[in-house]
N, C-alpha and C positions, 0 to 999 in steps of 0.2 A: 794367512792373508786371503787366500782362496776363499776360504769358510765367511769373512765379513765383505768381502766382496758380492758372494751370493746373498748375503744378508739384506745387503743396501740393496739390492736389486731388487728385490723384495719388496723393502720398504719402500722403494721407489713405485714397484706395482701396485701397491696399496693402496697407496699415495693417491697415484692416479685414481686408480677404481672411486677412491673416497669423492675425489673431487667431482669425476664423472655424475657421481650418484648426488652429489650436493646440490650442482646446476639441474638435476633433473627435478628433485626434491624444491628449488627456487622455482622452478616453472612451475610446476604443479601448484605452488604458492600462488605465486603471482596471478594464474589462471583463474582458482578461488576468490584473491581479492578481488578483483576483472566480474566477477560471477556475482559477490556477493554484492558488490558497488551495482551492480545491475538491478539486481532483487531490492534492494535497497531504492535506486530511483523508480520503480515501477511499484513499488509499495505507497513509496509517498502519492504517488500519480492517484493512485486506487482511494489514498487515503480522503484527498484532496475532490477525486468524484464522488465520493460518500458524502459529504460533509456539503458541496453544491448540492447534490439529490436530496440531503436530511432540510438544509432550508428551501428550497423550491418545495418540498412535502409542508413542510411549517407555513407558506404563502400559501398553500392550497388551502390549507386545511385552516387559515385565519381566514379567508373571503367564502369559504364554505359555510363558518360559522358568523360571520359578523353581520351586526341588524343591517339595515336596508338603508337604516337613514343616518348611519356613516359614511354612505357616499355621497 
């Protein structure tokens, strides 16, 4: 009885430990998706001033090129 009583005690330390380590492992996650959700909205943002900059360049570069008496 002694011997499966230290057993479970055991397995109850384990137990613990595991779970300890599971929440830390979920934070670490969560922090990631937190991070990655980030990178993500400031990529589009990046994406988004590229794309304003490439046609503002295409308006320049049509009234640089266009005759005189298209206006």
């Amino acid at each position: 009885m002694n011997k499966a009583k230290c057993s479970l005690k055991n397995m109850k330390r384990n137990l613990r430990a595991r779970e300890a380590l599971n929440e830390s492992e979920q934070k670490k996650i969560d922090n990631e998706k937190k991070m990655n959700e980030t990178a993500i909205l400031e990529q589009m943002k990046a994406d988004d001033r590229m794309l304003r900059l490439a046609d503002d360049q295409k308006v320049m570069l049509w009234f640089k090129v266009a005759p005189v008496d298209w206006f």
